[in-house]
ZAMARGU-4260 file (C-alpha; in steps of 0.2 Angstrom, whole numbers, plus 5000, padded with zeros to 4 digits):
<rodrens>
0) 4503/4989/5134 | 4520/4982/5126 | 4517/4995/5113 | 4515/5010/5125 | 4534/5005/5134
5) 4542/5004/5120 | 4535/5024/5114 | 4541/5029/5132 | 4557/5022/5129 | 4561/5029/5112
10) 4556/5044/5119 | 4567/5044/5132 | 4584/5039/5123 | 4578/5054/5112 | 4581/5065/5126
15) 4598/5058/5132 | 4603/5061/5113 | 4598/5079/5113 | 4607/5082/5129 | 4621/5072/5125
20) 4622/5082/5109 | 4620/5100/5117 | 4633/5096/5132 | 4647/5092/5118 | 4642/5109/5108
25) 4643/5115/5124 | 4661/5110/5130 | 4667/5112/5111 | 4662/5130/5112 | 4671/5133/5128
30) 4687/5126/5124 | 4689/5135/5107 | 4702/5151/5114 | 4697/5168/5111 | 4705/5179/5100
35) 4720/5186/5106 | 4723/5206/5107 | 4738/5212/5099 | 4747/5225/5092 | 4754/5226/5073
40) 4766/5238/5064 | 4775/5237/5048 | 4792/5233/5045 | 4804/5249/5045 | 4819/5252/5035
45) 4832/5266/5040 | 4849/5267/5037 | 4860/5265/5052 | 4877/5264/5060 | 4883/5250/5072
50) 4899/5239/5077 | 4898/5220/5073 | 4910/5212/5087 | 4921/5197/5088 | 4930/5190/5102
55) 4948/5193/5098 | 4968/5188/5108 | 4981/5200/5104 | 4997/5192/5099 | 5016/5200/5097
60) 5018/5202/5077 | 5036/5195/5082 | 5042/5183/5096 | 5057/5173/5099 | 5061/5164/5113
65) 5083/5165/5117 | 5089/5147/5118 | 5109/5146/5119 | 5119/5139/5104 | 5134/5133/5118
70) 5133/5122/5134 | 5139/5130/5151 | 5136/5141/5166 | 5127/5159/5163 | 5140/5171/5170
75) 5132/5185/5168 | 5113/5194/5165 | 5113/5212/5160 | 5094/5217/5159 | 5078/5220/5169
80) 5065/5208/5170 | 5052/5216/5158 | 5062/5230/5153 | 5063/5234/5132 | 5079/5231/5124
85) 5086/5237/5109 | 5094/5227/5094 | 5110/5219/5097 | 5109/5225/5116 | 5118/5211/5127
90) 5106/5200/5138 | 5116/5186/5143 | 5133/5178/5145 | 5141/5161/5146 | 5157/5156/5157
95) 5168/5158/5139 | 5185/5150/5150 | 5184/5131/5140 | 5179/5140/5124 | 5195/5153/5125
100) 5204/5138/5130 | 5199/5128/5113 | 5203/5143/5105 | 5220/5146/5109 | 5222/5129/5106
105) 5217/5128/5089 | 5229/5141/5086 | 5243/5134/5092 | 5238/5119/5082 | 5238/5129/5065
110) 5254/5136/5070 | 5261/5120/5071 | 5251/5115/5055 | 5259/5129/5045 | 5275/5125/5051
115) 5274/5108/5045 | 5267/5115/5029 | 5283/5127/5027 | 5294/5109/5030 | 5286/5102/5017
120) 5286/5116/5004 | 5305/5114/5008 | 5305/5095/5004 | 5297/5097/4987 | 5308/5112/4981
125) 5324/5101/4985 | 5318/5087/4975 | 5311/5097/4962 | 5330/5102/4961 | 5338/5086/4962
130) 5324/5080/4947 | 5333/5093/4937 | 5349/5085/4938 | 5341/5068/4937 | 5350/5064/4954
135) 5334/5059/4962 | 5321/5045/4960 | 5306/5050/4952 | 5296/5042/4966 | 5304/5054/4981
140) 5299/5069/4972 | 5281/5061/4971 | 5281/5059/4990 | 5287/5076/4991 | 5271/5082/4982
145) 5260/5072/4992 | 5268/5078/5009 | 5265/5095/5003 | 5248/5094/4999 | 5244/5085/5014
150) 5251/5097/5025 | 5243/5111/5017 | 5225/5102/5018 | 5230/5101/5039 | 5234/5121/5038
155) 5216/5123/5029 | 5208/5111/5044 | 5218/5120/5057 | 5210/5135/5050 | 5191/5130/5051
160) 5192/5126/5067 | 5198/5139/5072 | 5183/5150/5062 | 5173/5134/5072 | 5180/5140/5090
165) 5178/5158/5088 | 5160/5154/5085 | 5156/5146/5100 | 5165/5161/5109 | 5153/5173/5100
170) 5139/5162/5104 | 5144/5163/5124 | 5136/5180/5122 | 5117/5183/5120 | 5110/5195/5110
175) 5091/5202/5110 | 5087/5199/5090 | 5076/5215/5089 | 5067/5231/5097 | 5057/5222/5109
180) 5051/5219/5127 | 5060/5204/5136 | 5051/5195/5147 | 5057/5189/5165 | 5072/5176/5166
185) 5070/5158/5167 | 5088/5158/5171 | 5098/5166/5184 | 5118/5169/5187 | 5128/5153/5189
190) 5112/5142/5180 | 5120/5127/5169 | 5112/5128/5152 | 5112/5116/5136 | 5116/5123/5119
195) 5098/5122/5109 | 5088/5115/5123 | 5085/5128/5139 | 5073/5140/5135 | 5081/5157/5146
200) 5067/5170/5141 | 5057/5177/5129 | 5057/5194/5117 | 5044/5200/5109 | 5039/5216/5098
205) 5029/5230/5108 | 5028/5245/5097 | 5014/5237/5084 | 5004/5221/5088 | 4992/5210/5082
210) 4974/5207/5085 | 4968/5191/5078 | 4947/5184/5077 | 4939/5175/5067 | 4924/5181/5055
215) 4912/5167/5047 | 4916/5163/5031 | 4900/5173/5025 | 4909/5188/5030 | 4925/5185/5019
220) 4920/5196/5004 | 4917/5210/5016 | 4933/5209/5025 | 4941/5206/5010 | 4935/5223/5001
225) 4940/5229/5017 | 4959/5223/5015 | 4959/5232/4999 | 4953/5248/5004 | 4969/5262/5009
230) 4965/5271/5026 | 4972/5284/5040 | 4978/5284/5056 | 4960/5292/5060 | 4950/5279/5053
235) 4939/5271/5065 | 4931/5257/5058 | 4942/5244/5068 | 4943/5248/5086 | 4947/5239/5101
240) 4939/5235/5118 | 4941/5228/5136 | 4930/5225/5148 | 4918/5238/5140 | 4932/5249/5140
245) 4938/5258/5123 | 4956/5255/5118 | 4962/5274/5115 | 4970/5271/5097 | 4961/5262/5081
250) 4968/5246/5070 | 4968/5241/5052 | 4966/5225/5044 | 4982/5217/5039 | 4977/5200/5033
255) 4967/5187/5032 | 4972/5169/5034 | 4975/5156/5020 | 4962/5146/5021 | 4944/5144/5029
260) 4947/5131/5045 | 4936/5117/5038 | 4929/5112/5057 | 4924/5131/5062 | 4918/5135/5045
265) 4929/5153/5051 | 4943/5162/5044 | 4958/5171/5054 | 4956/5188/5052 | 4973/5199/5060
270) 4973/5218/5064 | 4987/5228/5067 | 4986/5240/5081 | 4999/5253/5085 | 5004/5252/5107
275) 5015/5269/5110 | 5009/5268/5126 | 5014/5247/5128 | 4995/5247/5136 | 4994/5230/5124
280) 5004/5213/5131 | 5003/5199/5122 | 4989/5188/5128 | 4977/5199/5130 | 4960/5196/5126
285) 4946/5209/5122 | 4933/5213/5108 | 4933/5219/5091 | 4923/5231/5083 | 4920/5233/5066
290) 4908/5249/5060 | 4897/5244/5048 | 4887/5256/5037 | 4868/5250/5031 | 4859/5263/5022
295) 4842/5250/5021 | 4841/5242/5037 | 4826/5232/5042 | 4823/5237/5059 | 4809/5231/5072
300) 4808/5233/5089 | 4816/5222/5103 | 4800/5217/5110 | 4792/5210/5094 | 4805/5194/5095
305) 4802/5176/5103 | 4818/5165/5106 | 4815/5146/5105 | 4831/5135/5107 | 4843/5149/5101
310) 4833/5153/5088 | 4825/5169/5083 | 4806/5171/5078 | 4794/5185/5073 | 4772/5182/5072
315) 4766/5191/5055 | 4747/5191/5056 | 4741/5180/5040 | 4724/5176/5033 | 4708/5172/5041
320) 4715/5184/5057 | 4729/5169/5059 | 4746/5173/5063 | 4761/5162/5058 | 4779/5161/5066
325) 4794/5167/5055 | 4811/5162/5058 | 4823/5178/5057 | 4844/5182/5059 | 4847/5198/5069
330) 4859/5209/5068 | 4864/5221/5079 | 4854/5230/5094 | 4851/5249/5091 | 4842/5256/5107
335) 4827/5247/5108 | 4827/5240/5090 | 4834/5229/5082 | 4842/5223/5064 | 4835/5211/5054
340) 4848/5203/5041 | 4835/5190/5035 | 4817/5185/5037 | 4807/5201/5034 | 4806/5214/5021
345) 4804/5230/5021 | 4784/5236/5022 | 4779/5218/5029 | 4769/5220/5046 | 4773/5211/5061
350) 4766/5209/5077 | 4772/5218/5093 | 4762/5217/5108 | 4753/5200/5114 | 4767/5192/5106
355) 4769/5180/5126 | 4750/5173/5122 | 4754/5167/5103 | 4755/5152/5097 | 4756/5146/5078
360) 4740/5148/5070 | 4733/5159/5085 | 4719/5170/5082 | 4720/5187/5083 | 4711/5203/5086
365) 4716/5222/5086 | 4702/5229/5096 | 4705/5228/5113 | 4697/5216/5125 | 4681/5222/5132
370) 4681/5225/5152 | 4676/5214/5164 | 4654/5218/5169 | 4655/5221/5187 | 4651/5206/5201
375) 4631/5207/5206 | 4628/5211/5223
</rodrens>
């Protein structure tokens, strides 16, 4: 009897076993995904024509801002706010009545001066001629000298004052420093202003300005061939842009700065653009647009890329129908392509549909998925 129980209970935890064992097959089975249907094409090279761009700020190639060099009350402004000035074209004026004054002043003092000089002159000849006769002390005709020469070191002071005054009355009168547009007055009629201290206004250049942006370090042996090379007033490799919005006239490089800015990892790069039309102001932002030339591109469509974080990625189908990411650097858009600086080669295949249900190591199929059978009824 014992012997018989313990049969029907080996028997029975034989059974649980099986179906323990077929239940875990079972749900192993229906977790595994099925193959996902995809698309793959090869990697394309072509050679191509597109615009890098680089925010950019124009800036005037020459600014200065008018500071006076006297102290006093402006008397007069003769300009329009934002009009273009010439060289040497008047802009302001200082109430020059105290610096006349001190002028006419120190020449009355020098007149005095050289009249005491011509006393003296006098003094020393008569001694000198007494000396002669040895009817004079030696020491009277050394005083003589000394009067002499002190008076004429008070005609030389006299002078340089003078040259000192006639400066400041110069200076009473504000000159623009170049071809320019002025900007609008800080500073009206009867305003008190300190010599070297208030800022009045502001000229700038207009007829050429500068368009400054900043390239990645990576790029300065290609800007810098570009520096080198001579071009026209045609040439459209650097252009301009707005809001989308072409600027009518094309740049050329100028310059690039020193020294790579050791934070940015960038380096300044400056354009010069002509403004015949003083469309430009200084301030302005906008967009550069550099024409690059490839003539093996690696191009793949748009719809082939994944972003993750900022970062670009490709899947490129791999052994045992497995697909692995790729990391790659884009370039620029071209219709519904895109360049591919890095990551990919040309004749590499790549996958471009399915790409939204991929994950790495996801397996993959090429047929397409078999339809659904229909409900029973």
């Amino acid at each position: 009897m014992l012997m018989h129980k313990t049969n029907t209970f080996a028997a029975m935890m034989g059974i649980i076993l099986l179906s323990a064992c077929g239940g875990k097959k079972t749900d192993s089975a229906a977790l595994t995904p099925p193959p996902v249907s995809v698309s793959i094409e090869p990697v394309e090279t072509t050679d191509a024509a597109f615009f890098d761009e680089y925010p950019a700020t124009v800036n005037a190639l020459d600014m200065v801002e008018l500071r006076p060099q006297v102290s006093g009350y402006v008397s007069g402004v003769h300009f329009a706010d934002g009009a273009r000035v010439r060289k040497g074209q008047l802009l302001y004026t200082i109430d020059t009545q105290l610096y006349e004054a001190n002028y006419d002043q120190a020449v009355a003092n020098l007149k005095v001066q050289e009249a005491n000089l011509g006393k003296a002159q006098k003094d020393a000849n008569r001694y000198h001629e007494l000396a002669k006769n040895d009817a004079v002390a030696k020491q009277l005709v050394d005083n003589a000298d000394a009067a002499l020469e002190a008076a004429q070191r008070q005609v030389d002071a006299s002078k340089a004052n003078i040259r000192s005054v006639q400066t400041n009355v110069r200076y009473t009168k504000i000159f623009a420093p170049f071809d320019g547009t002025i900007g609008i007055s800080l500073v009206k009629k009867g305003t008190a202003v300190t010599a070297g201290q208030t800022i009045m206004n502001t000229v700038s250049t207009d007829r050429q300005l500068a368009v400054d942006f900043n390239v990645d370090q990576k790029e300065i042996f290609k800007f810098s061939k570009m520096l080198q090379q001579k071009t026209s007033a045609s040439d459209s490799t650097f252009t301009l842009a707005f809001n989308g919005e072409k600027y009518p006239y094309n740049g050329k490089i100028a310059l690039l700065d020193r020294a790579v800015d050791a934070q940015t990892g960038t380096i300044k790069t400056r354009l010069i653009f002509p403004n015949p039309q003083n469309i430009l102001r200084a301030g302005m932002t906008g967009t550069v647009r550099v024409l690059t030339k490839s003539n093996a591109a690696v191009v793949i469509p748009y719809k082939a890329i994944s972003e993750q974080l900022g970062e670009f990625f490709v899947y490129v189908p791999g052994d045992s129908s497995k697909v692995t990411q790729r990391r790659v650097e884009l370039g620029t858009a071209i219709g519904k392509k895109v360049i591919v600086k890095k990551g990919l080669t040309s004749g590499e295949k790549i996958i471009v549909e399915g790409i939204q249900n991929l994950r790495e190591g996801s397996v993959y199929t090429t047929e397409a998925p078999a339809p659904a059978a229909p409900a029973k009824k």
